[in-house]
N, C-alpha and C positions, 0 to 999 in steps of 0.2 A: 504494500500500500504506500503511495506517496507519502509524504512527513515533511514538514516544514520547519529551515534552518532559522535561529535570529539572532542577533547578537545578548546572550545571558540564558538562553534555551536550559543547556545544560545546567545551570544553577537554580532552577526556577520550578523544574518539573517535578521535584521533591519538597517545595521549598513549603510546600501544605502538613508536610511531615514536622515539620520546623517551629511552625506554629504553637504558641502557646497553648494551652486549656484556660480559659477563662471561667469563673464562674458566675450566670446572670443573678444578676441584685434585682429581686424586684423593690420597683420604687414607688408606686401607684395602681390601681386597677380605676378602668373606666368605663363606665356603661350606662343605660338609659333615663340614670338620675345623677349622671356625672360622672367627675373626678373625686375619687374619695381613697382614702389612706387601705380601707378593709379589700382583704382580698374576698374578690367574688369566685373565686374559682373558675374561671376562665383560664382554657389553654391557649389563648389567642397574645399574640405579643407584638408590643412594636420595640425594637430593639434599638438604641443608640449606641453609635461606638463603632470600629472599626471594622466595615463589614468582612473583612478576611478572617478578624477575634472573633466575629460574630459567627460565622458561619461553622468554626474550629467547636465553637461553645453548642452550639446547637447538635454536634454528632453524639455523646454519649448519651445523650437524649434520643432524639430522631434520626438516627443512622439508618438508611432504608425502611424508612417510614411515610416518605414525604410524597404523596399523590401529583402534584402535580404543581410546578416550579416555574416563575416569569421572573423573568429579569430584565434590567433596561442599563445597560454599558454605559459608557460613555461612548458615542460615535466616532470617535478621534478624528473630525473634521477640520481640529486649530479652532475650535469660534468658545468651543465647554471650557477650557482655562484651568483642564484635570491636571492634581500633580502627583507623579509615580511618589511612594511611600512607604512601601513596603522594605523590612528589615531582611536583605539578602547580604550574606555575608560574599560579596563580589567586589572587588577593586572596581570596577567599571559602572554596577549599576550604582554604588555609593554615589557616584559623581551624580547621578540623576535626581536624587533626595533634594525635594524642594523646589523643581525648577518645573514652569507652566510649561506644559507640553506644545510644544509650536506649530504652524502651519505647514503644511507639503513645500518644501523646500528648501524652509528655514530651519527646521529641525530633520538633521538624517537619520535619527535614531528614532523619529516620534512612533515607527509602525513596530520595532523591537520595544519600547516601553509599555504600547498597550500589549504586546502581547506574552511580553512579564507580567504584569497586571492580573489580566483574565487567565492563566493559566492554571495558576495554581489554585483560584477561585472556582473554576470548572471542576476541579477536580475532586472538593470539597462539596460540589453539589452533587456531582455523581453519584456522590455515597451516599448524599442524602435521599436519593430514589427510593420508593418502593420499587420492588423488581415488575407492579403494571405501574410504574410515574414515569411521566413524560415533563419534558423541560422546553418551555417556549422562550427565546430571546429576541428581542428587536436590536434590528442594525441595518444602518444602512449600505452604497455602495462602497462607503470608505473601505472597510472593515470586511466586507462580507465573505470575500474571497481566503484572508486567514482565516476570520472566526470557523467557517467549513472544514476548512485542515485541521484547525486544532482540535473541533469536537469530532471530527473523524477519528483520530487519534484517543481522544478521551473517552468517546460513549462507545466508538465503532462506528465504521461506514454501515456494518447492517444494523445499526439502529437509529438509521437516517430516516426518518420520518415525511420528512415535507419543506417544504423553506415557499410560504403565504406570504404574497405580495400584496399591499392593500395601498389604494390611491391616500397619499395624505393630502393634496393639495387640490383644490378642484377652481379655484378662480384662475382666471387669466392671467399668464404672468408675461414680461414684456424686458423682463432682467436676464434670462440664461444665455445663457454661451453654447453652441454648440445642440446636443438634440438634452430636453428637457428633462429632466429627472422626478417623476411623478411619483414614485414610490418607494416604500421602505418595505424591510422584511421580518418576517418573522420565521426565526429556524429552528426547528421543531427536533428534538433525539428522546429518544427513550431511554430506559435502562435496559430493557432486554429490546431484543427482535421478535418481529411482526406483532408489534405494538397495535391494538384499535379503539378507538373513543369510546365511551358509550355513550350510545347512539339514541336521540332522543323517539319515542315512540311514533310512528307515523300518523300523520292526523286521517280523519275522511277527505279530506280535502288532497291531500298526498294519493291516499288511496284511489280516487276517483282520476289521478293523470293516468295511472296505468291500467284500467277498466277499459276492458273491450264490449260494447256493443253492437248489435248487428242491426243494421239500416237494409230498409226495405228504398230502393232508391229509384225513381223515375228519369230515367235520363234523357236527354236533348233529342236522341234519334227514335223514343218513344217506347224506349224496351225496360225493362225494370230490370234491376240487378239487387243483389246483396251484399253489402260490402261491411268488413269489420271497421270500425272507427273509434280511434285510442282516445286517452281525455275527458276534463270535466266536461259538463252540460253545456256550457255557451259554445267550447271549443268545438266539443260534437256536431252541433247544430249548424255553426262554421263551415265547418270542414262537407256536412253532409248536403249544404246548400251550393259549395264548390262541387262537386262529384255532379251534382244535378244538371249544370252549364255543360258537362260532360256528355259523350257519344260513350255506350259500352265496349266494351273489349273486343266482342263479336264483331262490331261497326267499326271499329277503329283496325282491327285485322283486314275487314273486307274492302274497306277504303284505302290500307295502305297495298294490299293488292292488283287493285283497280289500276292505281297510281303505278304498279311497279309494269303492270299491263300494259298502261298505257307511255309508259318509257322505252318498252320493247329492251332486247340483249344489247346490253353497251359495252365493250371494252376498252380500257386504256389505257394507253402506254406513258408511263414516267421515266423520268431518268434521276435515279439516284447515283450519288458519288460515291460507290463501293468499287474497289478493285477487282473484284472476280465477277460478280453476276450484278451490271447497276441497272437493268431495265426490271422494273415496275408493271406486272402488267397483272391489270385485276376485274374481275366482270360485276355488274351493277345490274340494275332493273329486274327483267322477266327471268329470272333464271330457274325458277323452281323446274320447267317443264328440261330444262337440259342439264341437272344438276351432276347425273351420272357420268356424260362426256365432260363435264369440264374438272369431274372429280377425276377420271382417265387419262385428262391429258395434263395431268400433275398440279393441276390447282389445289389450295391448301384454304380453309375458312381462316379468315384473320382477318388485323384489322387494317382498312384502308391505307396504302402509304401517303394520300393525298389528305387523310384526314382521320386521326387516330383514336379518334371518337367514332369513328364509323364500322362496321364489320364489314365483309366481301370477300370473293371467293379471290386469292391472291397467289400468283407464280410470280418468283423470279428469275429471270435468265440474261443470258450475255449478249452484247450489241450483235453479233453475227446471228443469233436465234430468231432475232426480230422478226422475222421477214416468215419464218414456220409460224410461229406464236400469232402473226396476224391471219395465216390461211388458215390456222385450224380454227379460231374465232370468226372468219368469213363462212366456213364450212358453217356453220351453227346460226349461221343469219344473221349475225351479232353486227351492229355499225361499230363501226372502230372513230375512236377520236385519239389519235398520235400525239401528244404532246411535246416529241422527240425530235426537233429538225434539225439539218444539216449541223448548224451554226452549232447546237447545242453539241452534238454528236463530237463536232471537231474540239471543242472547248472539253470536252470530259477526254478525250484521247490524249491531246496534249498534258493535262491535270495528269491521268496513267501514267503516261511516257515519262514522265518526272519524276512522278513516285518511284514506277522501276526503276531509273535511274539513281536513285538516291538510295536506293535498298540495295542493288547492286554494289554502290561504294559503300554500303557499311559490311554488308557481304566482303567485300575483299577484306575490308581492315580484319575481320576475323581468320581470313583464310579459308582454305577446302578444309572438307569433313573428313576426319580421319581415316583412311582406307580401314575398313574391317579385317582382320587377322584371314588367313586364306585357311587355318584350320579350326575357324569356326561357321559351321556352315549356316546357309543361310536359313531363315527363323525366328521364333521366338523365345531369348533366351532372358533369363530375373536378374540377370549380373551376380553373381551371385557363383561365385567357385569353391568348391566344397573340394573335402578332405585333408590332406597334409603332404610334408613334404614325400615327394618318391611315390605319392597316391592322388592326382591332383583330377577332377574330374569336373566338367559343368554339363548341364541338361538343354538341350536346343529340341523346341516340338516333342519333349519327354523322351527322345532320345540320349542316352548316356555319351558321352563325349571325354574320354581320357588325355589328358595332358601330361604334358613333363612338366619341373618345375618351373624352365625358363621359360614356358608358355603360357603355364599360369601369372607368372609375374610382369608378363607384356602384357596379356589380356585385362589387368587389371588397371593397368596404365593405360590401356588402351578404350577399357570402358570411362572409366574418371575424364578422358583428355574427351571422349565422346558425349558424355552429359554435359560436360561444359561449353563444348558447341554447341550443341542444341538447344538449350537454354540460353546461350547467346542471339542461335538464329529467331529463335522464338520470340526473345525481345524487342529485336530488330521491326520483325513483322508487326508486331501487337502498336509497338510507336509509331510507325506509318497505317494502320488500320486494316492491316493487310489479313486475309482469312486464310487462317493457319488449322 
């Protein structure tokens, strides 16, 4: 898992062990008739004092007890005027005792101070989970990017929860620089994995968006249909008054029929820029009644290459095929629309001739293919030479093939020096586009 370096890391990630035990003084209890000296018995606290002491003081108490945990950092934007404070026995952070954390720039150390800060703070909350508590923190983008590594690090990446974006700003603003900064976060970790809320009971209101009932429906072309429709009552109603403006399925088949009818068999011819097979050629309209021949003469259902939203009976082949591809679609009645002329023909030939050319000179710079050994015949062999010395044997078409050792020990230079061309020519090809 990534881990995140900073300057005092190593001092810091123990520094919770270090920490004192304090012990809480209650000072007052307060409630619905005030502030008064008597203790009411109330587990509820508001605590003063250093919340690192604070947090240390809270574990022999509620040490994996704690449901569910917010917090609110300091953002470390330069504008909060936080000062690091914490007692780390480090030459380096010493120097940082007392001084206002500064702005991106002016301070180079200000993103290593918060994250001595929260570090060992996190790690004092951790413990305070119950094994189902969850811990929500706000921050924004200053910070966001460590704070993730770090409780990566602290709670676990599997017990990453969520990170809830929510708009904090919703007027006009007319001050930013750059694209606007609309929200802050809240990032969510658990104590264990596959953490889940509980989840508040669904109302009937909730219940009725997923209710299916079934509509008796009169449609525009005067046929009645059935159709389920999801959602409350208004939405129903909605929805079932749209469907009504509608022709049924049956009308809506028979008209897009009519229409494919009355288009008659159309094929087309495109020109794609692929090196091996760039002509496009796909039939449209009446096709049902010749579906058989054109599935015969290599047609594939897929979708349009003019439009890839569409479906169509689609082959592709090479500029010299053209000219069969269009007799066997005359044979069939089909009108042809060529989209393919001269100019374009000449302009994809030359586009070729360059690519081969260019494929060629990386071709050379790798060299020929290494002639195959003449005592391994031809076949298909696993690379793969078995036995030992004085016993040296490999399998071609599961025939057995005995070697010496000096032929074992060529073949196998000879295989190595052969994967690495081929994996060269392979690369070659894939960078020019080329169909390998």
């Amino acid at each position: 898992m990534p881990t995140l370096e900073w300057i005092g890391k190593s001092k810091v990630i123990n520094h919770h062990q270090d920490v004192p035990f304090r012990v809480l003084e209650r000072k007052y209890s307060f409630d619905e008739n005030g502030q008064h000296n008597e203790d009411n018995g109330s587990e509820n606290m508001i605590i003063r004092g250093d919340n690192l002491e604070a947090l240390k003081a809270l574990l022999p108490r509620y040490e994996g007890r704690v449901k569910c945990i917010y917090i609110d950092p300091p953002y470390n934007t330069g504008n909060e005027g936080w000062v690091y404070n914490d007692n780390v026995n480090d030459p380096k952070i010493k120097k940082w005792l007392g001084e206002v954390v500064g702005k991106e720039g002016e301070d180079l150390t200000r993103h290593d101070k918060w994250l001595c800060m929260m570090y060992p703070r996190l790690k004092l909350l951790q413990k305070l989970l119950a094994d189902d508590g969850v811990i929500f923190i706000s921050i924004d983008d200053t910070e966001y990017a460590n704070l993730k590594l770090i409780c990566d690090e602290i709670f676990g990446s599997n017990c990453f929860v969520s990170s809830i974006s929510w708009q904090r700003t919703y007027s006009t603003r007319n001050d930013s620089k750059g694209i606007v900064n609309e929200v802050e976060h809240l990032v969510v970790y658990s104590k264990l994995p596959d953490w889940n809320p509980n989840k508040l009971p669904r109302t009937a209101e909730m219940d009725a968006k997923y209710k299916k009932m079934k509509y008796e429906i009169k449609r525009s072309c005067g046929h009645t249909e059935t159709i389920d429709i999801y959602g409350p009552g208004a939405d129903r109603e909605r929805k079932a008054a749209w469907y009504a403006n509608g022709i049924c399925k049956e009308c809506y088949k028979a008209a897009a029929r009519e229409e494919e009818k009355a288009k008659g068999l159309v094929l087309t011819l495109e020109l794609v820029y692929y090196m091996e097979r760039p002509v496009a050629a796909h039939f449209e309209g009446d096709t049902m009644p010749h579906k058989d021949k054109i599935k015969n003469a290599g047609y594939q259902w897929g979708y349009d290459p003019s439009n890839d939203k569409r479906r169509a009976w689609v082959k592709w082949a090479t500029t010299e095929d053209m000219e069969a591809v269009i007799a066997e679609a005359e044979a069939l009645g089909a009108t042809i629309v060529n989209k393919i002329g001269a100019r374009k023909l000449a302009a994809y030939q030359q586009w070729r001739d360059g690519k081969l050319a260019e494929i060629a000179a990386d071709m050379a710079a790798i060299g020929p293919k290494p002639a195959r050994p003449d005592y391994l015949p031809a076949g298909r062999w696993n690379g793969t030479v078995y036995g030992g010395k004085g016993n040296h044997a490999v399998y071609v078409d599961g025939d057995k093939i005995n070697l010496t050792d000096d032929q074992a020990a060529e073949l196998e230079d000879w295989h190595q020096a052969n994967t690495a061309w081929t994996e060269a020519k392979d690369k070659i090809y894939r960078r020019h586009h080329y169909d390998v």
